[in-house]
C-alpha positions as CSV (number, residue, x, y, z in Angstrom):
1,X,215.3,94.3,95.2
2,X,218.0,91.4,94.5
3,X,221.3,92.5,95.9
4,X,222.8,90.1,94.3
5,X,226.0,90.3,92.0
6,X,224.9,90.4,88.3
7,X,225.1,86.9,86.3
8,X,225.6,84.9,89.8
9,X,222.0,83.3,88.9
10,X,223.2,82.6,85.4
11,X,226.4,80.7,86.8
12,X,224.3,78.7,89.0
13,X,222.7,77.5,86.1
14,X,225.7,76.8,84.4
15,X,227.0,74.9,87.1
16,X,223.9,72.6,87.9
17,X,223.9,72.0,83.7
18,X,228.1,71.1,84.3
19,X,227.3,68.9,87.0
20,X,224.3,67.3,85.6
21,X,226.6,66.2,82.7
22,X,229.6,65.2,84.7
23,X,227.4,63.1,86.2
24,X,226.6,61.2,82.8
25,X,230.1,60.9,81.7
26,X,231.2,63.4,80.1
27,X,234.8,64.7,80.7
28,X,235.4,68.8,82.1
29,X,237.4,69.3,79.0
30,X,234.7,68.3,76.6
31,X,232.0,69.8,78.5
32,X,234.1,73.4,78.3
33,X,235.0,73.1,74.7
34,X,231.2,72.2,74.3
35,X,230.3,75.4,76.3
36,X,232.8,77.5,74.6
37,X,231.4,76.5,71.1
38,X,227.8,77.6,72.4
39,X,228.7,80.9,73.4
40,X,229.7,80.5,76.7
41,X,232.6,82.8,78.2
42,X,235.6,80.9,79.5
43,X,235.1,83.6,82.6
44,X,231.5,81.8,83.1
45,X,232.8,78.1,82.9
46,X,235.6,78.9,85.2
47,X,233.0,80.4,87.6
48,X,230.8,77.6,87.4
49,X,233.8,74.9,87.5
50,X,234.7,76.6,90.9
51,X,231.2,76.4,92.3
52,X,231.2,72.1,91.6
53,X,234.6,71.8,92.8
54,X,233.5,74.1,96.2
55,X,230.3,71.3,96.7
56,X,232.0,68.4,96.0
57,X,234.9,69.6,98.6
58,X,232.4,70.4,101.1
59,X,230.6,66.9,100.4
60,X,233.6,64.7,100.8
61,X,234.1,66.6,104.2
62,X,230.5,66.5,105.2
63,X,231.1,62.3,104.1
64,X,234.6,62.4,106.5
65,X,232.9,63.4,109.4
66,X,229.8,60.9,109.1
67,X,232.2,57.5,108.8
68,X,234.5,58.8,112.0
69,X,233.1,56.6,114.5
70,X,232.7,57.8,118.4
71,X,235.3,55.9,120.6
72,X,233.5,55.2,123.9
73,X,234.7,53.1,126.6
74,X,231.8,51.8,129.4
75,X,232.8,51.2,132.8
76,X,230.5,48.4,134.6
77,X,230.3,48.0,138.6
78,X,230.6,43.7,139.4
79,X,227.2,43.3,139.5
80,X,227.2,44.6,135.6
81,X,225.7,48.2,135.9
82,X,226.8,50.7,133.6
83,X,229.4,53.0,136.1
84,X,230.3,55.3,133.5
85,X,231.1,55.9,129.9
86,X,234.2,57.7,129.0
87,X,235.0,59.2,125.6
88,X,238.1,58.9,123.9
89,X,240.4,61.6,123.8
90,X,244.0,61.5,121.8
91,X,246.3,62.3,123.9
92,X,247.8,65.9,124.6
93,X,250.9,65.6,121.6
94,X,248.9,63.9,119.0
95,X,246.5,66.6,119.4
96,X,249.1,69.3,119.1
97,X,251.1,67.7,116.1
98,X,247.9,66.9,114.1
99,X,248.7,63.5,114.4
């Protein structure tokens, strides 16, 4: 049995054809009036306009976290072997004040 809420599937669909289009061009408002026109509920394109703006949300954080780069400092002995590598930590009130 699907468990799943009734229409969910159809939404999907809705959304991929939404983002499919954005992706050529075409403006939300045109693409809603569009819908609208083709019998589409404004329920349905609201739904679906939620689920793109969910992805793309989650994409830009997803991208955030790839282009923070690691700050690591290596410690070498005189003689030029690696001692020890330390990772950077902000300090104590940065970390507290979201800084």
């Amino acid at each position: 049995m699907d468990y799943r809420p009734r229409g969910t599937n159809k939404i999907n669909e809705l959304a991929r054809h939404i983002n499919k289009n954005l992706a050529k061009g075409y403006s939300v408002e045109t693409l809603r009036w569009a819908l609208v026109s083709e019998g589409y509920s404004r329920f349905e394109i609201s739904k679906a306009l939620e689920i793109i703006e969910q992805e793309r949300k989650e994409e830009q954080e997803r991208q955030k976290e790839m282009e923070k780069p690691k700050i690591t400092y290596d410690n070498f002995e005189e003689n030029g072997h690696l001692y020890k590598t330390i990772d950077y930590q902000k300090p104590w009130w940065k970390r507290l004040f979201g800084l």
